[in-house]
SEBA-721834 format. One record per residue (C-alpha): x, y, z. Coordinates in nm, 2 decimals, decimal comma, m for minus. Example, Ala and Ser with C-alpha at 12.3 -4.5 7.8 and 13.67 -1.06 7.14 Angstrom:
# SEBA-721834
R|1,23|m0,45|0,78
R|1,37|m0,11|0,71
***
This chain:
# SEBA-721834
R|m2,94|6,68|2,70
R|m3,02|6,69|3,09
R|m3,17|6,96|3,24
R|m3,16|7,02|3,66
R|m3,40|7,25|3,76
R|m3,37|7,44|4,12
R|m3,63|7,70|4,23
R|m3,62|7,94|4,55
R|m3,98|8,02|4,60
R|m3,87|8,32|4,86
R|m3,68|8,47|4,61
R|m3,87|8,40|4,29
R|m3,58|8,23|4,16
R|m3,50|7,94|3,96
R|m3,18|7,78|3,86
R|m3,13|7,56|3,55
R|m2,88|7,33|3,46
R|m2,79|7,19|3,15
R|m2,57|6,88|3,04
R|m2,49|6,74|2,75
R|m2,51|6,34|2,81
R|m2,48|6,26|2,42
R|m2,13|6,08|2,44
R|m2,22|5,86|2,77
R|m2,58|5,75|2,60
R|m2,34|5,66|2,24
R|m2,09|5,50|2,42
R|m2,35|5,28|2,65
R|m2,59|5,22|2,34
R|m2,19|5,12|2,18
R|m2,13|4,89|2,46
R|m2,48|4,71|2,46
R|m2,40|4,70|2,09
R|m2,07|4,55|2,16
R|m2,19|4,30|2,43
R|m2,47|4,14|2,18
R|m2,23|4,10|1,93
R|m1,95|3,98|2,16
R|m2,23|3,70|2,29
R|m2,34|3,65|1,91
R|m1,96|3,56|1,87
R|m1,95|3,37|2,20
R|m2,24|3,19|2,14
R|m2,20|3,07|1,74
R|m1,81|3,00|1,83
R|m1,69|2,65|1,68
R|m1,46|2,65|1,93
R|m1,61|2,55|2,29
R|m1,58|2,80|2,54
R|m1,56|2,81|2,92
R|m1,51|3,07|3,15
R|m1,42|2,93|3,53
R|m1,31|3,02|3,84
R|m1,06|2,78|4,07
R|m1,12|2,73|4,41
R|m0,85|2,62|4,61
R|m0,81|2,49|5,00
R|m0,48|2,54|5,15
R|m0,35|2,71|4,84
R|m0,40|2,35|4,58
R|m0,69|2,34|4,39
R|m1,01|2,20|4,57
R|m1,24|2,23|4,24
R|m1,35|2,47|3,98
R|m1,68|2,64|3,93
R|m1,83|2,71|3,58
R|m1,90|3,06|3,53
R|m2,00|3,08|3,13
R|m2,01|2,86|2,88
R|m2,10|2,83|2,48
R|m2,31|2,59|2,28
R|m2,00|2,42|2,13
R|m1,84|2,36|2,46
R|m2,22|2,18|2,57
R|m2,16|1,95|2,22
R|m1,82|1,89|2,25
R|m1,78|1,79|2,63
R|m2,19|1,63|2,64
R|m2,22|1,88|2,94
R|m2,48|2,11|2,98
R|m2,65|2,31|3,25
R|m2,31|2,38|3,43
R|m2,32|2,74|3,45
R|m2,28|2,86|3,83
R|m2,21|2,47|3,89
R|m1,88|2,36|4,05
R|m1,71|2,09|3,84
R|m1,69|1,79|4,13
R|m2,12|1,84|4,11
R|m2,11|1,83|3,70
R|m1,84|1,49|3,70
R|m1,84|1,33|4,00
R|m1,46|1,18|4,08
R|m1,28|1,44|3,85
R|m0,94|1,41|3,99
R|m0,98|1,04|3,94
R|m1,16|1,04|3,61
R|m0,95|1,36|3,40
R|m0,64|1,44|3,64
R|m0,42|1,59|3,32
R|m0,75|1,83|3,27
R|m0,78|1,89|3,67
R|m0,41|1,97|3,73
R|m0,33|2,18|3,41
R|m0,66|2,37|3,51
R|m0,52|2,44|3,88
R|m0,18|2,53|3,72
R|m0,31|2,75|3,52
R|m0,53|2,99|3,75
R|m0,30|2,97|4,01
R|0,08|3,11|3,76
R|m0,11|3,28|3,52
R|0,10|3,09|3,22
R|m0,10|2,91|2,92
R|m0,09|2,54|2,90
R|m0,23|2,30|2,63
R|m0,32|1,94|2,62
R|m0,49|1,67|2,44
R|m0,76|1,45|2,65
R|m0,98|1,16|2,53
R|m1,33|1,15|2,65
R|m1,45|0,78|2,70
R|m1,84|0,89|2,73
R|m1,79|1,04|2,39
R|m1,53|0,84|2,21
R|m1,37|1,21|2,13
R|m1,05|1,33|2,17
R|m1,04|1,73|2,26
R|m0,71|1,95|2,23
R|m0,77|2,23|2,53
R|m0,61|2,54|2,58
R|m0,61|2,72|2,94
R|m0,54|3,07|2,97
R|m0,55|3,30|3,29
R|m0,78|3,61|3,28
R|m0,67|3,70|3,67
R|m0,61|3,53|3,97
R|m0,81|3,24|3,99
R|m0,97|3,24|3,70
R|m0,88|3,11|3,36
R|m1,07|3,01|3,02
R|m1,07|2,69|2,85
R|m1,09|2,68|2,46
R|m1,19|2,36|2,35
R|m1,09|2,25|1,98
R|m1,24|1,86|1,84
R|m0,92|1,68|1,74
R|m1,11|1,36|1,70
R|m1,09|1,28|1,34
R|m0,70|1,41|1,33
R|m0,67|1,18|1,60
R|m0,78|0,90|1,42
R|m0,65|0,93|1,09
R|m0,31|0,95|1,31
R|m0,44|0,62|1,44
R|m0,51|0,43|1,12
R|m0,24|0,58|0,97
R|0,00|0,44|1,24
R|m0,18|0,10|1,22
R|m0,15|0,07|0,81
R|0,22|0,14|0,91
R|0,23|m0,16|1,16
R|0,06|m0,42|0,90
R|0,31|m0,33|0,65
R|0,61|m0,38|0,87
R|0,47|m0,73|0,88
R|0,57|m0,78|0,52
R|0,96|m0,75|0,65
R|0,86|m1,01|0,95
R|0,88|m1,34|0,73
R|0,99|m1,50|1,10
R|0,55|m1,50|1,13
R|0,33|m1,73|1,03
R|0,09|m1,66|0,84
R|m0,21|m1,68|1,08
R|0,01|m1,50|1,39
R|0,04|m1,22|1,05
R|m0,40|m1,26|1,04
R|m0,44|m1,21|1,39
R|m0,18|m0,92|1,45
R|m0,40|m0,78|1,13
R|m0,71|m0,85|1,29
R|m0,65|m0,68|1,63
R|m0,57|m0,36|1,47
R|m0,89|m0,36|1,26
R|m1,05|m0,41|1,60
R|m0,85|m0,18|1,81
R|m0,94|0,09|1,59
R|m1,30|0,06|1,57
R|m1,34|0,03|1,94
R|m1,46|m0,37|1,94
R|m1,39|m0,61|2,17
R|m1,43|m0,92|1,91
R|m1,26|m0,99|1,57
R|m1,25|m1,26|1,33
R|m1,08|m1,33|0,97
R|m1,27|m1,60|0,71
R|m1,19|m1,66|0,40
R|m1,44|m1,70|0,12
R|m1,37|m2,03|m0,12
R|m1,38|m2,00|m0,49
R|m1,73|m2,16|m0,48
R|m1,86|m1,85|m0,27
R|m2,02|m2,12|m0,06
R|m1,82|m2,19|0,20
R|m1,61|m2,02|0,43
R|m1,32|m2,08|0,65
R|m1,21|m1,91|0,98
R|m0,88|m1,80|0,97
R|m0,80|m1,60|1,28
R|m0,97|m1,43|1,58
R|m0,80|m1,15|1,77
R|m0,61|m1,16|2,01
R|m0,83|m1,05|2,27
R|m1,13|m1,25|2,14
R|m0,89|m1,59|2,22
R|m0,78|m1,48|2,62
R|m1,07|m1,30|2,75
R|m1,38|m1,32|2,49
R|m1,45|m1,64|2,36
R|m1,35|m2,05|2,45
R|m1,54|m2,16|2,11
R|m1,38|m2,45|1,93
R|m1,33|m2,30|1,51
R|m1,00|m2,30|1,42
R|m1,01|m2,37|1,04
R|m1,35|m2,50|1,03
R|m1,59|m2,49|0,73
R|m1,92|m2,33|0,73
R|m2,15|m2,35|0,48
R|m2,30|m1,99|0,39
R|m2,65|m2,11|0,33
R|m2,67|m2,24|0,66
R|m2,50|m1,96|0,84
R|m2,66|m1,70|1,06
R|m2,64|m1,31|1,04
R|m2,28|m1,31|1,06
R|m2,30|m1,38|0,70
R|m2,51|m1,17|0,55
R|m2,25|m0,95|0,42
R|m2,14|m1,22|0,16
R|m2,55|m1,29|0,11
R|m2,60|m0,90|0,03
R|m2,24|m0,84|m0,11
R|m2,21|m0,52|0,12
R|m2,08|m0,47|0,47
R|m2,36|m0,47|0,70
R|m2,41|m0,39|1,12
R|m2,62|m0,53|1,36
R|m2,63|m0,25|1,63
R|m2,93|m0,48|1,83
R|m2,81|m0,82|1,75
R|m3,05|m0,95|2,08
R|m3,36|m0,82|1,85
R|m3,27|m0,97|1,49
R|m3,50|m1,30|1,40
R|m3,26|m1,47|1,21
R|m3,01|m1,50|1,45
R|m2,92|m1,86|1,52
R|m2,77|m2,03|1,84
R|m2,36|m1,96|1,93
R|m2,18|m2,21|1,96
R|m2,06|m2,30|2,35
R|m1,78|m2,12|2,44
R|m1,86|m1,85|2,19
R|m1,89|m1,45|2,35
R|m2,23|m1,31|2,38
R|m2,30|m1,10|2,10
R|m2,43|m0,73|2,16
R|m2,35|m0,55|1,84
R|m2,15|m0,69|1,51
R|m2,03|m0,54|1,19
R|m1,91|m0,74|0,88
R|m1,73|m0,64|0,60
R|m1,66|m0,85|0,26
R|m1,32|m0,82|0,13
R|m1,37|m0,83|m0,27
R|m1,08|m0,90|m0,57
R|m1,21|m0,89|m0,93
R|m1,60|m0,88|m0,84
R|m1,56|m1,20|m0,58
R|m1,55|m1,17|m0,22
R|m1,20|m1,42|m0,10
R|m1,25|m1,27|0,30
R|m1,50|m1,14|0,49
R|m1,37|m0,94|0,86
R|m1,59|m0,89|1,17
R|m1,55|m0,70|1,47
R|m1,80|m0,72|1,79
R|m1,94|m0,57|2,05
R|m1,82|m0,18|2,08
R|m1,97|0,04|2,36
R|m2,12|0,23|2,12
R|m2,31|0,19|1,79
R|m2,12|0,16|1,49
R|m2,20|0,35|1,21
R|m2,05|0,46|0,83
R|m1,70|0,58|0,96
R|m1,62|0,24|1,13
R|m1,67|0,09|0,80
R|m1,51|0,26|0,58
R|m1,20|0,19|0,82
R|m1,25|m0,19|0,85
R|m1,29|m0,19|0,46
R|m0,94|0,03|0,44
R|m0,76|m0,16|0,65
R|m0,93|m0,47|0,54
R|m0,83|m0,48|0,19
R|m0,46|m0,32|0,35
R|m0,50|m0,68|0,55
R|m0,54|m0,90|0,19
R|m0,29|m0,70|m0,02
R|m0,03|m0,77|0,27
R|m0,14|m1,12|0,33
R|m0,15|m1,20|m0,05
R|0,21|m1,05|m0,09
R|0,32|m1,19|0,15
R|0,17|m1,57|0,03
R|0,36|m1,47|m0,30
R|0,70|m1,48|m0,09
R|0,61|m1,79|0,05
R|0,55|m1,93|m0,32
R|0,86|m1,80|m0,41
R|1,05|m1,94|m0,12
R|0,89|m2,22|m0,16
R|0,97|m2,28|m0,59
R|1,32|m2,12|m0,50
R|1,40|m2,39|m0,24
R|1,28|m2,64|m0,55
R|1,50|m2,47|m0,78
R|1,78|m2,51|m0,53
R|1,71|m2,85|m0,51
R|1,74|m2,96|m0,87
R|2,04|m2,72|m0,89
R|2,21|m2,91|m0,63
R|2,07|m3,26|m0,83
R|2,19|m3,11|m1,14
R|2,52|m3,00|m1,02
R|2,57|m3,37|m0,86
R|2,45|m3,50|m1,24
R|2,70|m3,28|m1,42
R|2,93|m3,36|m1,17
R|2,86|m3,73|m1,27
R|2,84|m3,68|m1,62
R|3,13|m3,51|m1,63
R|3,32|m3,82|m1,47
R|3,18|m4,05|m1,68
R|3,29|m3,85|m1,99
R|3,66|m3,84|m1,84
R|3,61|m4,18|m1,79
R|3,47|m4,28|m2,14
R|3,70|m4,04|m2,35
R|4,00|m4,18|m2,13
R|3,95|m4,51|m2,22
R|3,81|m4,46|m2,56
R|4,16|m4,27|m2,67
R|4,38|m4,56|m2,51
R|4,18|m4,79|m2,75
R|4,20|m4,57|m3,04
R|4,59|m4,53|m2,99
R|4,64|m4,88|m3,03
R|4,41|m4,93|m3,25
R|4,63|m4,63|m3,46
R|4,94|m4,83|m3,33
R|4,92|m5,16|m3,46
R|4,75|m5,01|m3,79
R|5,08|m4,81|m3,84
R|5,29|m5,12|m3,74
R|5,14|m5,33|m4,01
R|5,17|m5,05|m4,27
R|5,51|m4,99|m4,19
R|5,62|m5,39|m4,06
R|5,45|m5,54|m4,33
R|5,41|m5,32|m4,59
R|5,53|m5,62|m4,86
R|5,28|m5,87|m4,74
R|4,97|m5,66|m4,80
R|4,83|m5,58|m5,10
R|4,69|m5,23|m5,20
R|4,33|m5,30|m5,11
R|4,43|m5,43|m4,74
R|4,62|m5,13|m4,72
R|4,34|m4,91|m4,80
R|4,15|m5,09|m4,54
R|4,43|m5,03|m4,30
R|4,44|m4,63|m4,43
R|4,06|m4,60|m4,35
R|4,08|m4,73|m4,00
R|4,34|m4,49|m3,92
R|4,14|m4,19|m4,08
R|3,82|m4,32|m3,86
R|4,04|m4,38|m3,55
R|4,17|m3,99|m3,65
R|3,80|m3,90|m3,67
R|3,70|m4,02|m3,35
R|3,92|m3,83|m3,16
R|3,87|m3,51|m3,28
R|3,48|m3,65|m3,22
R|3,61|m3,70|m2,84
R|3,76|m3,36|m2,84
R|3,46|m3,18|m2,96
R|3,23|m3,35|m2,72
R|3,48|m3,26|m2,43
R|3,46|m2,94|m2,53
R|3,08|m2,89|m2,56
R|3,08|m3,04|m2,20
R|3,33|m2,77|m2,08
R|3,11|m2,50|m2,20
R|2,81|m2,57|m2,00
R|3,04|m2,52|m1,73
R|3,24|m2,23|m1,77
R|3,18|m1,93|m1,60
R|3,04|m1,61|m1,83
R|3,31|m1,31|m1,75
R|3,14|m1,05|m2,00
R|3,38|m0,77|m2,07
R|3,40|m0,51|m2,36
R|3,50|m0,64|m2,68
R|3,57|m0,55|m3,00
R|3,42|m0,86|m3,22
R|3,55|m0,66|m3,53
R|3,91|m0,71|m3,45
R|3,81|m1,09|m3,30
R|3,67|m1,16|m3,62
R|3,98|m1,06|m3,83
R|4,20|m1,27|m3,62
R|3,98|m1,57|m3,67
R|4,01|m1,49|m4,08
R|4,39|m1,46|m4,06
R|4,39|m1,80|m3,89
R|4,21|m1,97|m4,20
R|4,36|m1,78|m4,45
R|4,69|m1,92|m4,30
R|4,54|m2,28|m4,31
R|4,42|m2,27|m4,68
R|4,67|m2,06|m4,86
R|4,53|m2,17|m5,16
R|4,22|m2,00|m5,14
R|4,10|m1,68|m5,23
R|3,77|m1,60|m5,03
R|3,65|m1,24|m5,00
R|3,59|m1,19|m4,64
R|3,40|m0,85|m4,52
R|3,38|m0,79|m4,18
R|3,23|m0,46|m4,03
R|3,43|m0,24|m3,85
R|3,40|m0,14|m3,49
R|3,12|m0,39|m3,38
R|3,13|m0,47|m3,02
R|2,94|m0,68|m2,76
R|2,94|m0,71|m2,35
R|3,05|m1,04|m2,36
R|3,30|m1,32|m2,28
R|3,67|m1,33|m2,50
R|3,67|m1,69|m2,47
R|3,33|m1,83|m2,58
R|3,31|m1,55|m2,86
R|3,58|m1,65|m2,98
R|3,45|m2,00|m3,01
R|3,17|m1,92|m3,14
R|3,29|m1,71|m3,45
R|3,57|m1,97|m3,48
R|3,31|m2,18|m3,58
R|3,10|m2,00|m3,76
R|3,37|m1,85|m3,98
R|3,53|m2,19|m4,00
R|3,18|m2,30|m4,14
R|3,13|m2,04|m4,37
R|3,51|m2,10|m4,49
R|3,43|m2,47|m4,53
R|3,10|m2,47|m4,72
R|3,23|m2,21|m4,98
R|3,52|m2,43|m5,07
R|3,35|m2,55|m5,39
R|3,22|m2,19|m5,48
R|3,33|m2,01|m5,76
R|3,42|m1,60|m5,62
R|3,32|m1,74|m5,26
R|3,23|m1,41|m5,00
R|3,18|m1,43|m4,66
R|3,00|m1,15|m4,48
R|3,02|m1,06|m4,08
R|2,82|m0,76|m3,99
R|2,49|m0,64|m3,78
R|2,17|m0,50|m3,84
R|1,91|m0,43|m3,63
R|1,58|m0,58|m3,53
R|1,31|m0,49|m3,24
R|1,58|m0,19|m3,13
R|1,86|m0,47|m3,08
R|2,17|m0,56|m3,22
R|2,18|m0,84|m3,44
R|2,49|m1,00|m3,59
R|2,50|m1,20|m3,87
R|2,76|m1,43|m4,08
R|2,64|m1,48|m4,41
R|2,81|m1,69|m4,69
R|2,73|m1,78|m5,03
R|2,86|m2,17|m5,07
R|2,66|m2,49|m5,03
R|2,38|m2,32|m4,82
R|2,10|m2,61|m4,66
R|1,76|m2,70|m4,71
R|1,57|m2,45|m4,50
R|1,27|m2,70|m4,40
R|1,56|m2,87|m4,22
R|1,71|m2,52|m4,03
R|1,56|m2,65|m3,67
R|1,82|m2,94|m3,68
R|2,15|m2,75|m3,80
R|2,22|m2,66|m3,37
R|2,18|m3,06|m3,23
R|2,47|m3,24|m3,18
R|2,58|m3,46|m3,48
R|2,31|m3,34|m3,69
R|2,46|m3,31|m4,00
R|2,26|m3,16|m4,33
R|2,57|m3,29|m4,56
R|2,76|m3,59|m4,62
R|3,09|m3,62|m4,51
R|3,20|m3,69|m4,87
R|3,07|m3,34|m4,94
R|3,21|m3,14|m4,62
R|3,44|m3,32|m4,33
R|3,32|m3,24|m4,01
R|3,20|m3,34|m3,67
R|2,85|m3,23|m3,62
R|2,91|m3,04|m3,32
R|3,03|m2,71|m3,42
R|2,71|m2,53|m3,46
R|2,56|m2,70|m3,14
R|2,88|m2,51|m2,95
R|2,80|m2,19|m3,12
R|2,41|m2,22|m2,96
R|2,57|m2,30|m2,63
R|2,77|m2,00|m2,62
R|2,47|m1,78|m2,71
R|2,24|m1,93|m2,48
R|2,48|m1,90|m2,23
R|2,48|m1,51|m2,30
R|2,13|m1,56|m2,26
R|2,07|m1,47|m2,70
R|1,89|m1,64|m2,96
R|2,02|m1,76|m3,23
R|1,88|m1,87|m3,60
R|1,94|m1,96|m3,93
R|1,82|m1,91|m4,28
R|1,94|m2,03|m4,60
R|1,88|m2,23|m4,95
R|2,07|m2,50|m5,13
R|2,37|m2,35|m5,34
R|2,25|m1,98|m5,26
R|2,43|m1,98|m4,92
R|2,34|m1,93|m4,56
R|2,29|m1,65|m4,32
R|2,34|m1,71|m3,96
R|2,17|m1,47|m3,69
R|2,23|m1,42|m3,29
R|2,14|m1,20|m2,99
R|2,38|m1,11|m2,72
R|2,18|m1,01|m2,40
***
């Protein structure tokens, strides 16, 4: 309450009035309330704040004066004291030293619209994201946000995504890949030197591999190029492979165990090393030089990011080089093989053509002095006669097998769907037609099939079939078996028989050329049958295997990939 008191002494009066000021003192103890927690707020804000009026000369902006400001702005921007300073006395050459902040400022105060932009700070190595809005006239606000560590995961994120394109430039050497690595490392911690060593097995000796870019035109002359140096007589530069640890020198100038640069070499203010380890050993160590400022834990742990980024790309893409380098070998011998085959297969044309014109006469004038002069010989030169002819016989169906063994390891694999059921039982047919006389029980499983080439299977059961039809000719109730099983979760087929069978001791020999486990008084043949049969699996890129005893039959196994 407020009371006014008025007295007229003449009269012996006095007037009193009463007011009731209640709701003005709440609402003024409200605003003082509201005013220390609106400059608690202002104050503790994360966000720096600053409140500033724009001057302006014939209507640009002439400079800004700082009205009010928070804590956070003072640690974000590194200014303090400004209040009731203009800006021009606070940063001396402001249009020339932030014109994007000076401009959008002026913009701002003088349309009244909002504008936001990002500005780097060189003093502070920060980046700030600003927003500038109008309050009236002339004035505007500035909220001030620290983008700094968004900024530079953006950064490193952007330069992991520059060292792996490398990997799809195989048109770079190997060092050029190095230094383009090496420059980022040192682009992104703010250095003005870099180098690349590599760490020998012995963990004695290192050599230099790269330095940046910048290091070569503007830094340092130094002669180094892929020399050695020898770790126990190396200076501080080293001591991250000593201590196994990354290390920084932010004083080099003051360390005692530097040693002498080398002429031509930049002076050193500040250094960081870090080692590069695989498998406990360190194979690289990287080193940057000379930032403005000190470095510290956060420029580490990016050198050692994109450090062992650098080796895993660098190793990769040494692999690629290996492979180039063993697939330009294998071209070669393919091309030396292909000219060999080419030459073999001349030389067999060659040797088989002129083998058969001999055999032909020599089958000629053996059947023109059976049939000429038949009376003049008597029955033992005539069997003499009869068994040159059968070996002259013999030797071409040798020739023919040989040529076709030789055709094999040339013809192309066209794999296809097949039913090696229905293959089979055509190949049966065939021998049953051959040998009417005999009465062989042949099971074949139904509905077996294989990814595979018609021709060469069909070889290749030919003579397997034809084998197991062969060596059961002197069996009592001879049964020959074609199915699968399987082994290891793949398909295995299998001919099994129970004639003559083999010593199994002797199995490793049954797929050579002319290896023969029979005489040919026992069982006629060539020798070359079951070496055609491992051709044509191998070819399909199977296995294939045998097992079996004397006169309990044999089994024969193989793989189609």
């Amino acid at each position: 309450m407020r009371a006014v008191i008025s007295k007229d002494t003449d009269a012996h009066l006095i007037l009193l009035a009463i007011e009731d000021v209640t709701k003005r003192r709440l609402d003024e103890e409200t605003l003082r309330e509201s005013k220390k927690r609106y400059r608690a707020l202002f104050d503790n804000m994360l966000n720096g704040f600053a409140y500033c009026r724009m001057l302006f000369e014939n209507n640009a902006p002439r400079d800004f004066i700082y009205l009010e400001v928070n804590a956070a702005f003072e640690k974000l921007t590194g200014l303090t004291n400004v209040v009731g300073k203009k800006v021009s006395e606070v940063i001396p050459g402001i249009k020339e030293s932030y014109p994007l902040l000076f401009e959008t400022y002026g913009r701002v105060a003088e349309t009244g619209r909002p504008e936001s932009f990002e500005l780097y700070l060189e003093p502070l190595a920060a980046w700030l994201f600003i927003s500038a809005y109008s309050t009236e006239k002339g004035y505007f606000v500035a909220v001030f946000d620290d983008i700094t560590e968004r900024k530079r995961a953006e950064s490193i994120t952007q330069a992991r995504l520059r060292m792996l394109s490398l990997v799809a430039s195989p048109s770079e050497s190997r060092n050029e890949t190095l230094q383009v690595m090496i420059d980022e490392i040192e682009r992104q911690t703010g250095s003005a030197i870099g180098f690349y060593h590599f760490v020998d097995v012995d963990q004695e000796t290192l050599t230099l591999q790269a330095w940046s870019t910048n290091t070569l035109r503007d830094m340092c002359a130094a002669e180094g190029k892929g020399s050695h140096y020898n770790i126990s007589k190396a200076g501080v530069w080293v001591d991250c492979v000593r201590e196994n640890r990354p290390v920084i020198h932010n004083d080099y100038a003051s360390l005692p165990n530097r040693k002498g640069l080398p002429p031509g070499h930049a002076a050193v203010k500040r250094e960081m090393v870090v080692p590069i380890l695989r498998d406990g050993r360190i194979v690289a160590i990287i080193g940057v030089g000379n930032k403005p400022t000190g470095y510290n834990a956060a420029d580490v742990e990016l050198a050692q990011s994109l450090g062992q980024l650098s080796w895993e790309i660098f190793e990769r893409l040494r692999a690629a080089d290996e492979i180039q380098i063993a697939y330009a070998e294998v071209e070669r011998r393919r091309e030396e093989l292909a000219a060999t085959n080419k030459d073999l297969e001349t030389f067999s044309y060659s040797v088989s053509h002129d083998l058969r014109a001999s055999l032909n006469r020599i089958l000629g004038f053996s059947e023109i002095l059976i049939e000429g002069n038949a009376d003049k010989l008597d029955d033992e030169g005539k069997e003499h006669l009869n068994r040159v002819r059968k070996n002259a016989v013999k030797m071409n169906r040798i020739i023919d097998d040989i040529l076709h063994l030789s055709r094999l390891s040339r013809h192309g694999v066209q794999r296809r769907e097949l039913d090696l059921s229905k293959i089979a039982t055509s190949v049966v047919k065939g021998l049953r037609e051959a040998h009417p006389d005999r009465g062989v029980v042949v099971d074949i499983q139904e509905g077996m099939t294989a990814f595979a080439d018609k021709k060469l299977i069909f070889v290749a059961l030919s003579n397997l079939l034809g084998n197991a039809w062969k060596f059961t000719s002197k069996t009592e109730n001879a049964r020959i078996e074609f199915g699968t099983l399987e082994r290891d979760g793949k398909t295995v087929y299998m001919v099994k028989d129970n004639g003559a069978g083999f010593d199994h001791s002797y199995s490793a020999k049954l797929f050579l050329p002319f290896q023969r486990l029979h005489s040919e008084r026992e069982f006629e043949g060539t020798g070359i049958g079951l070496a055609i049969v491992e051709r044509v699996v191998r070819r399909h890129g199977g296995k294939i295997w045998a097992e079996g005893k004397t006169n309990e039959g044999a089994a024969f196994f193989f793989t189609l990939n």
